[in-house]
N, CA and C atoms as a LAMMPS dump frame, in Angstrom:
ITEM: TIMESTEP
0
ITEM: NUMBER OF ATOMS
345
ITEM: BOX BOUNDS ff ff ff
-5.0000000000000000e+02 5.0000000000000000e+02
-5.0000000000000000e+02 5.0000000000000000e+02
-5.0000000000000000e+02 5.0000000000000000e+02
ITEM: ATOMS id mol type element x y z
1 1 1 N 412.102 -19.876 -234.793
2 1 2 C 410.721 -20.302 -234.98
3 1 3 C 409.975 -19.233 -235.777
4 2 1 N 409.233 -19.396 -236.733
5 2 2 C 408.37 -19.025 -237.23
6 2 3 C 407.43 -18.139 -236.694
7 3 1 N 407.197 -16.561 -237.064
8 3 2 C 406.305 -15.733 -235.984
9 3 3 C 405.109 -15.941 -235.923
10 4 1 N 404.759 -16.411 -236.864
11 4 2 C 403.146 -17.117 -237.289
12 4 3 C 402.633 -18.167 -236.474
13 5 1 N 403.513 -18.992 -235.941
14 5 2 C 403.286 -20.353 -235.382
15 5 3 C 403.462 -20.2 -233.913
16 6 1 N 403.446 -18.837 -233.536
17 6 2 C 403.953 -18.922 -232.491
18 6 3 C 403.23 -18.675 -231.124
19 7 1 N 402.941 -19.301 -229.814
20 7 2 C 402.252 -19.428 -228.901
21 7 3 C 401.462 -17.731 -228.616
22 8 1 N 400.289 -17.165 -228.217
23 8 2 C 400.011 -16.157 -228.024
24 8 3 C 400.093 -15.637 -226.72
25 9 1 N 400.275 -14.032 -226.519
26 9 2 C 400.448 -14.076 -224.613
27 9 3 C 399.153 -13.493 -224.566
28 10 1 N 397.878 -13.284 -225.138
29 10 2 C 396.657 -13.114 -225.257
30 10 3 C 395.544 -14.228 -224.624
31 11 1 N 394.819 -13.618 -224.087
32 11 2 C 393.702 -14.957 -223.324
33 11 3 C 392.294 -14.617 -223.763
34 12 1 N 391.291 -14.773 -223.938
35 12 2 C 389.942 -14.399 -224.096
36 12 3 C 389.679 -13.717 -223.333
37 13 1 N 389.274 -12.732 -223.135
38 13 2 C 388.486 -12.098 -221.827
39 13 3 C 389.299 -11.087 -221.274
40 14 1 N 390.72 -10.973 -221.973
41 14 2 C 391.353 -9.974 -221.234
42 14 3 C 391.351 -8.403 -222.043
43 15 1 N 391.329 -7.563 -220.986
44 15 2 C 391.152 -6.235 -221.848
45 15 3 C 392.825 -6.15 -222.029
46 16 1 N 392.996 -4.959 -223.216
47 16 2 C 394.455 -4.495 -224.298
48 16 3 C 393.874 -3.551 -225.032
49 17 1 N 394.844 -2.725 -225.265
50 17 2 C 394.638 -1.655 -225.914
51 17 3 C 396.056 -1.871 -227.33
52 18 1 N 396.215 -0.939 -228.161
53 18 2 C 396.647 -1.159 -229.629
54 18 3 C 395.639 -0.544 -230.624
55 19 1 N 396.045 -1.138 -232.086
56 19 2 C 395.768 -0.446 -233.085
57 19 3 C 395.574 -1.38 -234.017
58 20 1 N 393.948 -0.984 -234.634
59 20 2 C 393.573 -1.932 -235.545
60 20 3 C 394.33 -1.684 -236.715
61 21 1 N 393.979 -2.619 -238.271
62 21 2 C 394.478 -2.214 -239.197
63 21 3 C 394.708 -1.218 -240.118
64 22 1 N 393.37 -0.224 -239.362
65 22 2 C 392.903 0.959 -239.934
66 22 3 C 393.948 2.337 -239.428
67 23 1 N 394.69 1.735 -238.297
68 23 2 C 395.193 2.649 -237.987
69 23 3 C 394.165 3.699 -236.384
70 24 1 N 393.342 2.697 -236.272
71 24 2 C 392.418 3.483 -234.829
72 24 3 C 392.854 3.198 -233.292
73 25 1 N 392.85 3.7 -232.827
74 25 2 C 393.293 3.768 -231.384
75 25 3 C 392.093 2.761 -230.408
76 26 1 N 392.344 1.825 -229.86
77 26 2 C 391.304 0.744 -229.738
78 26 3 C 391.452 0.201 -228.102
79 27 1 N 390.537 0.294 -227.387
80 27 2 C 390.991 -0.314 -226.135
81 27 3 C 389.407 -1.482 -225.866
82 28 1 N 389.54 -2.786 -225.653
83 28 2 C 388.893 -3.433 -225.617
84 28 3 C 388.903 -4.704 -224.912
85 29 1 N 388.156 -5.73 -225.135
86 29 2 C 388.632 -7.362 -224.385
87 29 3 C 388.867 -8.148 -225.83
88 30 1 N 389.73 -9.237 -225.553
89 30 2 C 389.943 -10.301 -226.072
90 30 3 C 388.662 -11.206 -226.49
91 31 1 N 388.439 -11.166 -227.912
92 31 2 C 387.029 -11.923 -228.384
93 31 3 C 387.73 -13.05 -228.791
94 32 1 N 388.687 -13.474 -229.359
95 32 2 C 389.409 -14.535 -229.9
96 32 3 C 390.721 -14.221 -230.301
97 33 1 N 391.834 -15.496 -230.105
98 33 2 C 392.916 -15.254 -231.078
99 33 3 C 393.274 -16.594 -232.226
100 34 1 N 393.885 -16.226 -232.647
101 34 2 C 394.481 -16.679 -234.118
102 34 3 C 395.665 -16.929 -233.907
103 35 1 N 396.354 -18.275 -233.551
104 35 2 C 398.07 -18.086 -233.501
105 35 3 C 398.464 -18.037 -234.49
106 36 1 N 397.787 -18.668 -235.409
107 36 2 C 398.496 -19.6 -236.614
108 36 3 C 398.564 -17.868 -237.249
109 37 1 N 397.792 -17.118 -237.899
110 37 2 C 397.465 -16.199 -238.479
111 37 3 C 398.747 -14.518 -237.872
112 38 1 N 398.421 -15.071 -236.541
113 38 2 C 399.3 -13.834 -235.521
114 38 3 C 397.995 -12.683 -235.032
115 39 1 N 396.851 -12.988 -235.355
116 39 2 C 395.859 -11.967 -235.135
117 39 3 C 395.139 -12.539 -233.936
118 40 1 N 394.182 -11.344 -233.994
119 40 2 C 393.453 -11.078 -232.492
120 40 3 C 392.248 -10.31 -232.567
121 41 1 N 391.162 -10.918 -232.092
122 41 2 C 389.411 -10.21 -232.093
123 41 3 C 389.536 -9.662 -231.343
124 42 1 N 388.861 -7.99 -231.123
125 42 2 C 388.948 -7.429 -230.462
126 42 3 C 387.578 -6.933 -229.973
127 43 1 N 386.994 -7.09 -229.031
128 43 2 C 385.277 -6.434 -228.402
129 43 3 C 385.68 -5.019 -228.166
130 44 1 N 385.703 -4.026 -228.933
131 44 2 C 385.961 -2.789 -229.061
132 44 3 C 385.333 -2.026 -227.897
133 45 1 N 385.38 -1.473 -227.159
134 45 2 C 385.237 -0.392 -225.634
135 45 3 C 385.26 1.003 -226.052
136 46 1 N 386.755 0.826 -226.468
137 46 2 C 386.926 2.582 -226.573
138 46 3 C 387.301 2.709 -227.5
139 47 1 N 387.234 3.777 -228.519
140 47 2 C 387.615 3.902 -229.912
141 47 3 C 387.803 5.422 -230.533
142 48 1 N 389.05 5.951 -231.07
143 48 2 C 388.592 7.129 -231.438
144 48 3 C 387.991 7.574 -232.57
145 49 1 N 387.27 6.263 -233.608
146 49 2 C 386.491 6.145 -234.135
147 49 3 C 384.966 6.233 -233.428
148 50 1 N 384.14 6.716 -232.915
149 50 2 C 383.408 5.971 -232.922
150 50 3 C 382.106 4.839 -233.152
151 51 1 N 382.254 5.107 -234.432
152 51 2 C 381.842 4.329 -235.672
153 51 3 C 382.075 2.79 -234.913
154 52 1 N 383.601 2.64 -234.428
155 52 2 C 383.911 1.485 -234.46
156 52 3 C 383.445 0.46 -232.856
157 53 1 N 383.183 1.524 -231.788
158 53 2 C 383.136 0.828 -231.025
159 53 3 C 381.844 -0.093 -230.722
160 54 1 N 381.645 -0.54 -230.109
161 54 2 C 381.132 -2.254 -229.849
162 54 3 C 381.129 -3.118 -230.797
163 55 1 N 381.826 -2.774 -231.961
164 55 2 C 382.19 -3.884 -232.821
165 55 3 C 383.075 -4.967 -232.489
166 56 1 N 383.355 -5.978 -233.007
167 56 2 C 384.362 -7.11 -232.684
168 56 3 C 385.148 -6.547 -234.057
169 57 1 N 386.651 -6.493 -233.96
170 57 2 C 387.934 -5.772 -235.303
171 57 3 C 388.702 -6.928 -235.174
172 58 1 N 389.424 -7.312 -236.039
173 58 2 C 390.525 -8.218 -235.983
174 58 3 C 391.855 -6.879 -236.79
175 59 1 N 392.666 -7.647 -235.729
176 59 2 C 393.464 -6.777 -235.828
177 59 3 C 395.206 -7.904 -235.751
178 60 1 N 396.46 -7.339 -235.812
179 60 2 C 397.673 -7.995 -235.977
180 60 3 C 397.726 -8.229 -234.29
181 61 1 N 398.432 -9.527 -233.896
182 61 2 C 398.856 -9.217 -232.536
183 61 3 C 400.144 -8.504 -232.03
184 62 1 N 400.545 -8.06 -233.028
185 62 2 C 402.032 -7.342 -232.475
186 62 3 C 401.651 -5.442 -232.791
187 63 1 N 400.11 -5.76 -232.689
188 63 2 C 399.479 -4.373 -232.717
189 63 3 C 399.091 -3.924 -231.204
190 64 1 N 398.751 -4.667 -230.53
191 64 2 C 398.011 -4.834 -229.743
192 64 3 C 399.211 -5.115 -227.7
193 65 1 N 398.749 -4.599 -226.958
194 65 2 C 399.112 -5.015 -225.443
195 65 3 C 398.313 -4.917 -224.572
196 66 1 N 398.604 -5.529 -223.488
197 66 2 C 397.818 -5.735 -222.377
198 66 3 C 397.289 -4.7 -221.622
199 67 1 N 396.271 -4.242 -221.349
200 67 2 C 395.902 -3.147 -220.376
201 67 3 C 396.765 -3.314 -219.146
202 68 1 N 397.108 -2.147 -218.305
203 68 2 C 397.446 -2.917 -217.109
204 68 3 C 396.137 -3.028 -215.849
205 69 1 N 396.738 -3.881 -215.195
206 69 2 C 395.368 -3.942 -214.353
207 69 3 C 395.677 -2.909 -213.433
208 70 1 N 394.156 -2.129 -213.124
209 70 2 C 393.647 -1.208 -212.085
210 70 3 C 393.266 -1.658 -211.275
211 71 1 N 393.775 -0.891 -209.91
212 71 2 C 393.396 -1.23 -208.089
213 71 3 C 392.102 -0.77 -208.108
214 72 1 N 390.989 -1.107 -208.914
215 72 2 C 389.099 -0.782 -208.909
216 72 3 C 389.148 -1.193 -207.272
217 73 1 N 389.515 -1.47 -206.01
218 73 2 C 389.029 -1.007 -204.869
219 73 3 C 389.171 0.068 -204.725
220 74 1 N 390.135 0.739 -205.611
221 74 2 C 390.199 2.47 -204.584
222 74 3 C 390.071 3.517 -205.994
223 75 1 N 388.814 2.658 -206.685
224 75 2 C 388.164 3.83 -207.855
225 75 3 C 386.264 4.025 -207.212
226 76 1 N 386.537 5.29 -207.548
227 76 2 C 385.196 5.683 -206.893
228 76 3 C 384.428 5.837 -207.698
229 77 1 N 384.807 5.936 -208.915
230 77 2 C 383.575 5.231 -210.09
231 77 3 C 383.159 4.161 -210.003
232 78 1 N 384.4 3.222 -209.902
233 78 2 C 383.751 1.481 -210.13
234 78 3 C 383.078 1.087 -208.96
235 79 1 N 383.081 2.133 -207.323
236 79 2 C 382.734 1.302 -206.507
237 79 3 C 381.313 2.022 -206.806
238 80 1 N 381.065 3.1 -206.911
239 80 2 C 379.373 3.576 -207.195
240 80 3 C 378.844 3.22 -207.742
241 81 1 N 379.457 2.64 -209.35
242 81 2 C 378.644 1.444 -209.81
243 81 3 C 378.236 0.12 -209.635
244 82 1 N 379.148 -0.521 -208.415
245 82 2 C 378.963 -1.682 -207.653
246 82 3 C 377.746 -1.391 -206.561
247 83 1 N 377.909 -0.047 -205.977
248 83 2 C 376.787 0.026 -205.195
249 83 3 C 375.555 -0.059 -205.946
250 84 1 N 375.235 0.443 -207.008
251 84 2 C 374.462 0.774 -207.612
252 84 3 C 373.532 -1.046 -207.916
253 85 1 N 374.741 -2.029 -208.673
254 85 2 C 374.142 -3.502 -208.645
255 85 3 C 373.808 -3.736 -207.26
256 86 1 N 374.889 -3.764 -206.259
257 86 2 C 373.853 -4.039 -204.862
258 86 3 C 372.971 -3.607 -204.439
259 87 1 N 372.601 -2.454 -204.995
260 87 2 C 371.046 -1.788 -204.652
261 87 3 C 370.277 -2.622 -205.804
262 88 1 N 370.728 -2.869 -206.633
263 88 2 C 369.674 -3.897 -207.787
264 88 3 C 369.456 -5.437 -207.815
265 89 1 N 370.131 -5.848 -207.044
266 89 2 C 370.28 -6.953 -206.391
267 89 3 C 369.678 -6.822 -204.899
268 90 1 N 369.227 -6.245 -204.5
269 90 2 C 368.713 -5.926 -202.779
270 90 3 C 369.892 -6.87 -202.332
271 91 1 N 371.229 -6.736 -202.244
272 91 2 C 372.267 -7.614 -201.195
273 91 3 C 373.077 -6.373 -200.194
274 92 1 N 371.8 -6.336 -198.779
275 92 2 C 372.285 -5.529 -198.232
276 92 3 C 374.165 -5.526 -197.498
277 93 1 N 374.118 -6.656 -197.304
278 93 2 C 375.532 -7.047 -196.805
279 93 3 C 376.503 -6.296 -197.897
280 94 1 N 376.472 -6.712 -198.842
281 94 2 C 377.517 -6.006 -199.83
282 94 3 C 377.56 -4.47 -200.14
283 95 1 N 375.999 -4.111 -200.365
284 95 2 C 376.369 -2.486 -200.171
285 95 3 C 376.909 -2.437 -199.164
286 96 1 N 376.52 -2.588 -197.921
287 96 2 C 377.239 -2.024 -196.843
288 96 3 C 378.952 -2.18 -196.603
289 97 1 N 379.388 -3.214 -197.31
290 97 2 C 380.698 -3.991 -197.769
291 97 3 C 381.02 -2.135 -198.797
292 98 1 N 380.977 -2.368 -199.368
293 98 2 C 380.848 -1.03 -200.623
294 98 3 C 380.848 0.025 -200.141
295 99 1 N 379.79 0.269 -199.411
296 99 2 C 379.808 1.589 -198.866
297 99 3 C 380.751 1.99 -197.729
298 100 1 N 380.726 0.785 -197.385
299 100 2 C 382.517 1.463 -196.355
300 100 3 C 383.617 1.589 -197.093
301 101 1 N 383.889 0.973 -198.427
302 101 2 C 384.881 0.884 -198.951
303 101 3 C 385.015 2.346 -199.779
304 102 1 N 384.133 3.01 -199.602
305 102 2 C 383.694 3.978 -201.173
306 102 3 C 384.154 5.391 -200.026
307 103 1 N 383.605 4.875 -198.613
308 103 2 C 383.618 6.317 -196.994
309 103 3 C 384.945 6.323 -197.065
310 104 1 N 386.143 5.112 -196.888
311 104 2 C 387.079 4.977 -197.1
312 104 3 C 388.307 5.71 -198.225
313 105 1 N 388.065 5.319 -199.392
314 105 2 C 388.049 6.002 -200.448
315 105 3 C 387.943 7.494 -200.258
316 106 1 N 386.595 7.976 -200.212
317 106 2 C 386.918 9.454 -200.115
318 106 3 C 387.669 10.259 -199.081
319 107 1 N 387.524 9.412 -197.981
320 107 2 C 388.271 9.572 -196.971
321 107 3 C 389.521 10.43 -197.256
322 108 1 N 390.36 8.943 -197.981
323 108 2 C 391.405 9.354 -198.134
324 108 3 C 392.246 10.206 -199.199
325 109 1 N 391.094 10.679 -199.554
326 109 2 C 391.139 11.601 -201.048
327 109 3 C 391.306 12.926 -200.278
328 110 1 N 390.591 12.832 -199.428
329 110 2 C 390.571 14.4 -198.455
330 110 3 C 391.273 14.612 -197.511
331 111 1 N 392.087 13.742 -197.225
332 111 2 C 393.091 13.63 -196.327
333 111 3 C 394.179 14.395 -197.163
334 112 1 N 394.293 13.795 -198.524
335 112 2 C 395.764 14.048 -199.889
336 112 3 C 395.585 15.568 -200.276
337 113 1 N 394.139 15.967 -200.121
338 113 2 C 394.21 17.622 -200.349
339 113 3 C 394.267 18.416 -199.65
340 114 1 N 394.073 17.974 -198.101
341 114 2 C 393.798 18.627 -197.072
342 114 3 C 395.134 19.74 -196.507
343 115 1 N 396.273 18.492 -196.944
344 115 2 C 398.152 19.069 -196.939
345 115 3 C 398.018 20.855 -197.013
Protein backbone atom coordinates (compact mmCIF):
# COMPACT_ATOMS: atom_id res chain seq x y z
CA UNK A 1 0.00 0.00 0.00
CA UNK A 2 0.92 3.29 -0.73
CA UNK A 3 2.49 5.44 2.36
CA UNK A 4 0.50 8.40 1.43
CA UNK A 5 -2.85 6.70 1.54
CA UNK A 6 -2.34 5.32 4.48
CA UNK A 7 -4.66 5.26 7.75
CA UNK A 8 -3.05 7.71 10.56
CA UNK A 9 -2.26 6.48 14.31
CA UNK A 10 -2.72 10.32 15.17
CA UNK A 11 -6.11 11.69 16.73
CA UNK A 12 -6.86 15.46 17.29
CA UNK A 13 -6.24 16.41 20.65
CA UNK A 14 -3.50 14.18 21.39
CA UNK A 15 -0.18 15.54 22.62
CA UNK A 16 3.45 14.04 20.48
CA UNK A 17 6.49 15.23 20.36
CA UNK A 18 8.97 15.07 16.90
CA UNK A 19 10.40 17.40 14.51
CA UNK A 20 9.09 19.95 12.30
CA UNK A 21 10.44 20.54 8.82
CA UNK A 22 12.78 23.02 10.05
CA UNK A 23 14.47 20.64 11.89
CA UNK A 24 13.02 22.04 15.67
CA UNK A 25 12.44 19.96 18.52
CA UNK A 26 8.51 20.30 19.05
CA UNK A 27 6.27 18.87 21.71
CA UNK A 28 2.60 19.74 21.27
CA UNK A 29 -1.28 18.49 20.59
CA UNK A 30 -2.70 17.27 17.48
CA UNK A 31 -4.45 20.36 15.51
CA UNK A 32 -5.23 18.21 12.42
CA UNK A 33 -4.05 15.41 10.19
CA UNK A 34 -3.62 14.89 6.55
CA UNK A 35 -3.61 11.12 5.51
CA UNK A 36 -3.68 11.61 2.06
CA UNK A 37 -0.56 14.12 2.29
CA UNK A 38 1.19 11.91 5.42
CA UNK A 39 1.29 15.26 7.48
CA UNK A 40 0.20 16.55 10.75
CA UNK A 41 -0.79 20.17 12.53
CA UNK A 42 0.85 20.62 15.30
CA UNK A 43 -0.45 23.29 18.45
CA UNK A 44 3.15 23.86 19.38
CA UNK A 45 3.75 23.73 23.58
CA UNK A 46 7.28 23.36 23.70
CA UNK A 47 9.81 24.41 21.28
CA UNK A 48 13.47 24.97 21.21
CA UNK A 49 12.71 27.65 19.00
CA UNK A 50 10.93 29.85 20.74
CA UNK A 51 9.84 31.91 18.05
CA UNK A 52 7.82 28.89 17.26
CA UNK A 53 5.79 28.04 20.08
CA UNK A 54 1.97 28.57 20.19
CA UNK A 55 2.00 28.41 16.64
CA UNK A 56 0.06 25.63 14.73
CA UNK A 57 3.50 23.86 12.19
CA UNK A 58 2.67 21.24 9.83
CA UNK A 59 5.01 18.94 9.87
CA UNK A 60 5.68 14.99 8.11
CA UNK A 61 3.94 12.26 10.18
CA UNK A 62 6.78 9.91 10.28
CA UNK A 63 8.39 13.00 12.08
CA UNK A 64 6.41 12.99 14.78
CA UNK A 65 5.23 10.26 18.08
CA UNK A 66 3.07 9.99 20.69
CA UNK A 67 3.84 11.53 24.07
CA UNK A 68 3.54 8.92 26.56
CA UNK A 69 0.91 9.40 28.98
CA UNK A 70 1.80 10.70 32.60
CA UNK A 71 0.33 9.32 36.06
CA UNK A 72 -0.71 13.55 36.66
CA UNK A 73 -2.30 11.94 40.02
CA UNK A 74 1.04 11.66 41.55
CA UNK A 75 2.50 15.11 39.91
CA UNK A 76 2.58 17.80 42.33
CA UNK A 77 2.64 20.40 39.82
CA UNK A 78 -0.48 19.32 38.03
CA UNK A 79 -2.26 18.72 41.29
CA UNK A 80 -1.42 22.53 42.60
CA UNK A 81 -2.64 23.68 39.59
CA UNK A 82 -5.91 21.76 39.92
CA UNK A 83 -6.15 23.12 43.35
CA UNK A 84 -5.61 26.33 42.23
CA UNK A 85 -9.04 25.95 39.48
CA UNK A 86 -10.89 24.56 42.53
CA UNK A 87 -10.15 27.52 44.46
CA UNK A 88 -11.43 29.45 41.17
CA UNK A 89 -14.28 27.59 40.81
CA UNK A 90 -15.24 27.79 44.76
CA UNK A 91 -15.81 23.60 44.43
CA UNK A 92 -15.03 22.92 47.90
CA UNK A 93 -15.52 19.11 47.59
CA UNK A 94 -12.82 18.83 44.98
CA UNK A 95 -10.16 20.86 46.59
CA UNK A 96 -10.55 18.88 49.42
CA UNK A 97 -10.54 15.70 46.84
CA UNK A 98 -6.99 17.45 45.72
CA UNK A 99 -5.76 18.32 48.68
CA UNK A 100 -5.65 14.90 50.07
CA UNK A 101 -4.33 13.71 46.99
CA UNK A 102 -1.40 16.42 46.81
CA UNK A 103 -0.85 15.40 51.46
CA UNK A 104 -0.59 12.05 49.87
CA UNK A 105 1.80 12.79 47.24
CA UNK A 106 4.19 14.52 49.39
CA UNK A 107 3.76 12.10 51.77
CA UNK A 108 5.21 9.75 49.88
CA UNK A 109 8.01 11.71 48.49
CA UNK A 110 9.30 11.88 52.12
CA UNK A 111 8.92 8.61 52.94
CA UNK A 112 11.54 7.78 49.41
CA UNK A 113 14.13 10.23 51.05
CA UNK A 114 13.72 9.54 54.40
CA UNK A 115 15.77 5.75 53.60
Amino acid sequence: MNQLHQQSQFTKGEWVKGKSVHDELVKGFVDSVNDYLGTIKIYVHECDNPETVGKVIETFQNRVSLLEKQDFEHDETYLLNLIDLALITKDKKWFLELSAQLNAVRNKSKEAVAC
